[in-house]
C-alpha positions, 0 to 999 in steps of 0.5 A: 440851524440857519437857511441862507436866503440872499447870497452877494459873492464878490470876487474880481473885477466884475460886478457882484453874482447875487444868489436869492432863494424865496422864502416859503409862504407865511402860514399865519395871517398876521400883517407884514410890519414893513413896506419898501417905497417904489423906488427907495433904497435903503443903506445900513451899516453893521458894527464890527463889519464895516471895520473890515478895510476894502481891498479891490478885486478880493473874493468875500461872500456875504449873506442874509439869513434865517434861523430857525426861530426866525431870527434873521442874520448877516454873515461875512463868509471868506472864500478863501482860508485865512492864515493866522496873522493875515489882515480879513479883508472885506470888498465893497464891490467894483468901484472906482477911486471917484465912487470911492472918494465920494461915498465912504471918503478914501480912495485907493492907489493904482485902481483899475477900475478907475474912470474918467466921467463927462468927456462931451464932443460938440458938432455945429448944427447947420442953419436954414435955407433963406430965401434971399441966399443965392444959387451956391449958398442953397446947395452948400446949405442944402448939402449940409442939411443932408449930412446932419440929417444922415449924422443924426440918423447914425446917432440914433441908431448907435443910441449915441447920447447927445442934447441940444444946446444953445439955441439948437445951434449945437448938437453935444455927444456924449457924455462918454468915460474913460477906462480900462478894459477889464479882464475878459474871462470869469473870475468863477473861482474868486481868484485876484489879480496881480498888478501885472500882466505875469503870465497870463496877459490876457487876463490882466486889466493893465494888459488890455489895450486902449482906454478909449471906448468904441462909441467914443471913436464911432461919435467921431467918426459920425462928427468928421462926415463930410457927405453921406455917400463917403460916410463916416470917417475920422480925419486927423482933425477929429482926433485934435479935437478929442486930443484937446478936450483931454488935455484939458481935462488934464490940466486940471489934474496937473497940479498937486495940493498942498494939503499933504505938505501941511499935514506933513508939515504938523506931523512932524512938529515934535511937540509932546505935548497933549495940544501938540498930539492932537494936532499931529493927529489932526494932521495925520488925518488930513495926510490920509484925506490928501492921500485919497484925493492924490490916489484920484487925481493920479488915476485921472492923470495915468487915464488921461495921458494913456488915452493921449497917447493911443490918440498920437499913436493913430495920427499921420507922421506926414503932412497928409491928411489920413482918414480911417473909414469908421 
């Protein structure tokens, strides 16, 4: 027999339900073998297991278990029937191709759990009062002053993150990711989802509207008070700033590497012979690694581009200057 002790399920979108069940009290004197530093981890890999290729969203239960005679074991449980000839597929949990690419060294195509990490707004500190400005710069300078400090007041008290840099002259928000809004309802039943909204758009990540996320918009609106009785606002100008530091963010991503088209190029030399079969293998291992690194960059460029367009579609088609009250 075999008691199961620590239950991961893993299904979905969301992050992984961990069921845990305490171990009796230990009926003998003898000393426990092993202690855990406050703070460490600790990573394993289990043969055979960890040859189970990751498919996103796909519902997996693993548990850690005792046997009777104390044994402990690791099972790979499947939540659902798999037919005869149908690839076992595992889960390594919510991640995205960054996360991906980063640890276990590949990255997925169309991956909505993709993010884009470290976007950082930048809002001038004002200076001082001197003693030798005159009547108009001390109450434009004192007015300023009120509106940082009303500024400051909401950053804190939204739990912005923000530092100050370069000689506190300036004040950084964020940072802040980008990505997409994941599905509202639980996934109980370990179900996937299709890459489109089909019939329940609702419940689809690809259907959820906007990228960019609230507090991003709120920082904004904090950047673009111009006085404390009007308070905050987002003006045309605040959204050119972020529609800037996106698009070069992104042209970053613009330009493909040519390591596929090496790796390509070797593949496909038609040399038999056992040199040239091992640089075609060679090759086909760095098409894979070009693969990966293209599927990351794709994801950064498709979440880029979104979060530009739900930008334009927010600013005025006049010459006017609109503001939205926060």
């Amino acid at each position: 027999n075999t008691r199961t002790i620590l239950s991961v399920r893993l299904g979905g979108w969301r992050a992984p339900v961990i069921t845990l069940q305490k171990e009796p009290p230990s009926q003998t004197d003898e000393p426990k073998l092993h202690s855990k530093r406050h703070g460490s981890t600790l990573g394993i890999m289990i043969p055979l297991y960890d040859m189970l290729d990751h498919k996103p969203g796909h519902a997996v239960q693993w548990e850690a278990a005792t046997r009777d005679n104390n044994q402990h074991c690791i099972r790979f449980r499947s939540v659902h029937s798999i037919a005869e000839g149908e690839p076992i597929w595992n889960n390594y949990g919510p991640k995205g191709n960054g996360e991906l690419l980063a640890t276990y060294g590949f990255a997925t195509g169309n991956n909505i759990l993709d993010s884009v990490e470290g976007i950082v707004l930048g809002l001038r500190i004002p200076g001082p009062i001197h003693d030798n400005d005159n009547a108009d710069t001390t109450v434009e300078t004192e007015e300023r002053l009120q509106v940082y400090e009303a500024q400051m007041a909401l950053i804190k008290e939204h739990s912005i993150p923000h530092r100050v840099e370069n000689d506190g002259h300036v004040l950084l928000l964020g940072p802040f990711s980008l990505h997409r809004k994941l599905p509202t309802k639980s996934d109980e039943e370990g179900d996937t989802h299709d890459e489109t909204c089909g019939d329940d758009p609702d419940n689809t990540p690809e259907c959820s509207e906007g990228v960019i996320p609230d507090d991003l918009y709120r920082a904004l609106s904090f950047i673009g008070m111009e006085n404390v009785e009007e308070g905050p606002v987002v003006s045309e100008d605040e959204l050119e700033m972020l529609r800037d530091v996106l698009t070069r963010k992104l042209d970053g991503f613009r330009s493909r590497t040519k390591a596929s088209e090496r790796a390509n190029a070797c593949e496909n030399n038609g040399d038999s012979s056992p040199a040239g079969a091992a640089t075609a293998k060679m090759a086909s291992e760095e098409l894979l690694r070009a693969k990966s690194v293209e599927a990351y960059k794709d994801g950064q460029r498709e979440l880029l581009q979104l979060a530009i367009a739900e930008l334009a579609a927010l600013m005025p088609c006049d010459d006017g200057e609109e503001k939205v009250s926060s």
